[in-house]
C-alpha positions in Angstrom: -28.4 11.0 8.5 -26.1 13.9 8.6 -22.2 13.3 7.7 -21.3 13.6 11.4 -23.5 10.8 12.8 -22.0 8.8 9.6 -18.7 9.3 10.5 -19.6 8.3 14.3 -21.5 5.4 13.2 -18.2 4.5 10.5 -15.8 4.9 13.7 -17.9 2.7 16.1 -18.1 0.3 13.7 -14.0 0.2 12.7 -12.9 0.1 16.5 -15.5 -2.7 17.5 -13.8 -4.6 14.6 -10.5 -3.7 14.6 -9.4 -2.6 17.9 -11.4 -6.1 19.3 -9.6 -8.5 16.7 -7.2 -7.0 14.6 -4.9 -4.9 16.9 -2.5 -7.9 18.2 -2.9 -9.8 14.9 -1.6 -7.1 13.1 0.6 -5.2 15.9 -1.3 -2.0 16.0 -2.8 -0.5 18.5 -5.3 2.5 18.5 -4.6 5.5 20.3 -7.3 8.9 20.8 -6.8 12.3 21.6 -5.5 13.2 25.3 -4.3 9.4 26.0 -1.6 8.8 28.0 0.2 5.3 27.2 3.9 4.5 27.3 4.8 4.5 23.7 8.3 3.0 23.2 8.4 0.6 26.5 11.0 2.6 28.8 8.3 3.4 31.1 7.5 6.7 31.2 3.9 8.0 30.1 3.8 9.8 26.7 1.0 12.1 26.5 -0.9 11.9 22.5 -3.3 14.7 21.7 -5.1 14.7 18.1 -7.0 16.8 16.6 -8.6 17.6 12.6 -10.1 20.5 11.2 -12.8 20.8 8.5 -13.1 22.6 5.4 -16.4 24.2 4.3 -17.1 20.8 2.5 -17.5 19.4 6.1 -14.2 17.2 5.1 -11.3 16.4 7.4 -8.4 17.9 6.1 -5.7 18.8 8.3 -4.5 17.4 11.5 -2.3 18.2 14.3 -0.2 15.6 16.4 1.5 15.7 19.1 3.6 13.5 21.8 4.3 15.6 24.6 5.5 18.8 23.5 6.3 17.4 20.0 4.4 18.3 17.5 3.7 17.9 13.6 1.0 18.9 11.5 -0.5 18.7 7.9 -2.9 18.7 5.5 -4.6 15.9 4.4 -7.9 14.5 2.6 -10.6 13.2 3.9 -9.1 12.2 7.0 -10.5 9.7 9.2 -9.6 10.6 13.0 -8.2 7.1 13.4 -4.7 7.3 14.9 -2.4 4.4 15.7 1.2 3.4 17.2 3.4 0.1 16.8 7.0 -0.5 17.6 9.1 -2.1 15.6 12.4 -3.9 16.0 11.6 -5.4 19.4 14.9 -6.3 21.1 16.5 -6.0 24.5 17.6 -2.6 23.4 14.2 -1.5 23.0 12.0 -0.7 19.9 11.1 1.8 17.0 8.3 3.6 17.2 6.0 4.6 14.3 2.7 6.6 15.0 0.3 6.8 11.4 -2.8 9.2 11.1 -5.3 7.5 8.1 -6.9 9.3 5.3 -9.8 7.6 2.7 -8.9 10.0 -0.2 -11.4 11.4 -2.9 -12.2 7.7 -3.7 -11.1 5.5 -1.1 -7.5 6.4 -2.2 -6.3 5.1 1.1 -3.4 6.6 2.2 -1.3 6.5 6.0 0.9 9.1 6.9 3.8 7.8 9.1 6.0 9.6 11.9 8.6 8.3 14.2 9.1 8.9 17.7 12.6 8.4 18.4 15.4 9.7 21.1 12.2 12.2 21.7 11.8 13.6 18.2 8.5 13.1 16.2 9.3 13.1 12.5 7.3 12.6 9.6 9.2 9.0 7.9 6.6 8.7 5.0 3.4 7.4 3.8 1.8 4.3 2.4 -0.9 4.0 -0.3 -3.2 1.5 2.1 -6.1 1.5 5.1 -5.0 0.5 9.1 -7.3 -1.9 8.7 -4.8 -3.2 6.0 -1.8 -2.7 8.2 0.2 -5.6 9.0 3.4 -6.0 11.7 6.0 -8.4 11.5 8.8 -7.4 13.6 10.5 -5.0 11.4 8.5 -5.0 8.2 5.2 -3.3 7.8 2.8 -4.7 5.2 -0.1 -2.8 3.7 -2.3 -3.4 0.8 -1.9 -1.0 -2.2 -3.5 -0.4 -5.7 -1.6 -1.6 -8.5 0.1 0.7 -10.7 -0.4 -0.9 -14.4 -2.8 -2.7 -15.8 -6.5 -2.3 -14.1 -7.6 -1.7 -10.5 -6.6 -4.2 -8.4 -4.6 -4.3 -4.8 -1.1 -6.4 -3.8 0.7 -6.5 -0.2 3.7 -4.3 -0.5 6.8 -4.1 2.6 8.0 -1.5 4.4 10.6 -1.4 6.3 12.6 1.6 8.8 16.0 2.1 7.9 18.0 4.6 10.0 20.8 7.0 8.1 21.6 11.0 8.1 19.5 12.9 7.4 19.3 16.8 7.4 17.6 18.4 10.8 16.6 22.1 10.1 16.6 22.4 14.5 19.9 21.8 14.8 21.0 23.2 10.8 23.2 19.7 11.0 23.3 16.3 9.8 21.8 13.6 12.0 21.1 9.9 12.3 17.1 9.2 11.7 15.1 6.8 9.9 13.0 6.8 7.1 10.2 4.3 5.7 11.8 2.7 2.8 10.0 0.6 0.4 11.4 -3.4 -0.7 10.2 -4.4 -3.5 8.5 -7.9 -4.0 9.7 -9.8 -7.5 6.6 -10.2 -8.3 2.7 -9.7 -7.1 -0.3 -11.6 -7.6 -3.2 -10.7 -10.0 -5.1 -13.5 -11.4 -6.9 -12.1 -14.0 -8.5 -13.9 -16.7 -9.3 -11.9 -19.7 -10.3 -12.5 -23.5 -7.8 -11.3 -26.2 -9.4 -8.4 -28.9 -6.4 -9.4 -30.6 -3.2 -10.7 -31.1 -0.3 -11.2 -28.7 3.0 -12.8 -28.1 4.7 -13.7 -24.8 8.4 -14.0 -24.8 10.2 -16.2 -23.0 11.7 -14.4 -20.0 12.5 -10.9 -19.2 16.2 -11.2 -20.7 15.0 -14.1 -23.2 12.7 -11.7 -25.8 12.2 -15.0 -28.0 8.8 -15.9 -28.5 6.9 -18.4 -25.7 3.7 -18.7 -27.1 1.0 -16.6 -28.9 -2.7 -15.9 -28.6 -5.1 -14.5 -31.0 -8.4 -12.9 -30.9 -10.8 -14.6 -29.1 -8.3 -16.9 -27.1 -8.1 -17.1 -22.9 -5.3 -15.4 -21.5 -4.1 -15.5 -17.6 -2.2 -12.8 -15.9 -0.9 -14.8 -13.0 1.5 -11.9 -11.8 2.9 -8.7 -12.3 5.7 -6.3 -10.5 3.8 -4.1 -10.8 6.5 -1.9 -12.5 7.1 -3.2 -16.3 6.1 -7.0 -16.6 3.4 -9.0 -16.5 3.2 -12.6 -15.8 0.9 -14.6 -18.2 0.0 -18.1 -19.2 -2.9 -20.2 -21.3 -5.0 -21.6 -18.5 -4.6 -25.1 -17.9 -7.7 -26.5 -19.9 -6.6 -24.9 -22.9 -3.1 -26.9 -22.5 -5.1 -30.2 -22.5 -5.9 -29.5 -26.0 -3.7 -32.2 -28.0 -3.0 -30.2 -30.8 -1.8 -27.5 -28.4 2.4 -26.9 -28.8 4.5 -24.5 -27.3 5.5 -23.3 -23.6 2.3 -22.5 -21.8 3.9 -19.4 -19.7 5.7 -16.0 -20.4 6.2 -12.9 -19.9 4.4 -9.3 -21.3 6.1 -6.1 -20.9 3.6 -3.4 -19.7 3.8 0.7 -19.1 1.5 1.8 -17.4 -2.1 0.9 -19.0 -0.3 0.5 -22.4 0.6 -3.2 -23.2 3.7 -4.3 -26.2 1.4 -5.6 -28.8 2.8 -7.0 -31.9 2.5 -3.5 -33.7 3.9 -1.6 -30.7 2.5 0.0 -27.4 -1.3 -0.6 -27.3 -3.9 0.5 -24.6 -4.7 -3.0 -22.9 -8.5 -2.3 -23.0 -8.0 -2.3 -26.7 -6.7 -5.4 -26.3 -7.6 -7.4 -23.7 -11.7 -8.0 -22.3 -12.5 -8.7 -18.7 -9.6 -6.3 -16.9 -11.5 -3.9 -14.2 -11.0 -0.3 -13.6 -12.5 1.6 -10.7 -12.0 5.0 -10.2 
């Protein structure tokens, strides 16, 4: 089976799943080349043409979109074809309206570019590291589903929202009001990881508080519960092991993490040299 009828097949498959159940669960909805549909609720038809070109690898990667005679383009990889529109901050005044084109990346890096459609300009906004078909709408705050950033491979919800402020518009070589997709950070995401320790490690007691928690040693259960995905981790002994009478000690702390390197007792240490059962996927 050639890569087109794959990709045909792929498509088929994506809009009799999410275009039948997921678009007014998750306040999407799916738009194709040459549609007409009234984007932004004041009426009047806004025409959408999309299209991709291929490189000699037979990949998608670059796109042109426009909404009536605006138009933006760029490059991409791997690009899916699958376009898709929501409006945001539905009052009696009207809404924000966000348009994303999909990509699947090398290795289902998942990535969405965004652009808004607003007082007639398109405008690329940003991007978000997750599928559509991860996409979530709530009002004003979009929701995807990203890889973590430390630890292992592993994926957290992380919020979006549009915030509107000057910025600089080469047509008009001025300052003007538009909105940009602005990340807000979550105190903390889940993980739930169990892993075996290669070796020693002590949890202090907050991320202020550096005194020690508790400690494990080689061989001992350790649970990350949480991370921010940014410079702690969230760990505690599982709950069997604090059944244990001679067991003493606060059962839950807090690691400090870089990256993939972890603050062992000797310094910064690679966490696969430390820890047994984390995943990686590349």
């Amino acid at each position: 089976m050639n890569k087109m009828k794959q990709g045909l097949i792929a498509a088929l498959l994506f809009l009799l799943l999410f275009g039948c159940v997921g678009v007014a669960a998750q306040g999407l909805t799916m738009l194709t080349d040459g549609q007409t549909i009234d984007l932004d609720g004041d009426g009047v038809l806004e025409r959408i043409s999309f299209s991709m070109e291929q490189n000699e690898y037979e990949e998608y990667d670059h796109f042109t979109l426009r909404v009536d005679e605006e138009e933006v383009s760029s490059d991409g990889c791997c690009l899916t074809g699958f376009l898709a529109t929501a409006r945001l901050n539905v009052d009696e005044d009207g809404s924000d309206v966000l348009l994303f084109v999909e990509e699947a990346g090398m290795s289902q890096d998942w990535l969405v570019y965004v652009y808004s459609f607003h007082g007639g300009k398109l405008r690329e906004v940003g991007a978000l590291g997750s599928s559509l078909a991860d996409l979530e709408i709530d009002n004003d705050v979009i929701t995807g589903r990203v890889r973590g950033r430390v630890l292992q491979t592993w994926y957290h919800p992380e919020d979006y929202v549009l915030a509107f402020s000057y910025i600089w518009d080469e047509e008009t070589d001025g300052w003007a009001e538009g909105p940009m997709l602005c990340k807000v950070p979550r105190f903390l995401y889940p993980v739930g990881t169990l892993v075996t320790m290669k070796g020693d490690l002590a949890a202090q007691v907050s991320q202020s508080d550096t005194s020690t928690a508790f400690r494990v040693k080689k061989g001992d259960k350790l649970l990350i519960n949480a991370s921010d995905d940014l410079a702690w981790l969230y760990v505690s002994i599982p709950w069997i092991y604090q059944q244990d009478p001679d067991y003493e000690g606060l059962a839950e702390g807090w690691v400090s993490i870089d990256g993939l390197d972890i603050l062992g007792p000797d310094g910064w240490v690679d966490t696969y040299d430390l820890m047994d059962g984390l995943f990686w996927a590349d």
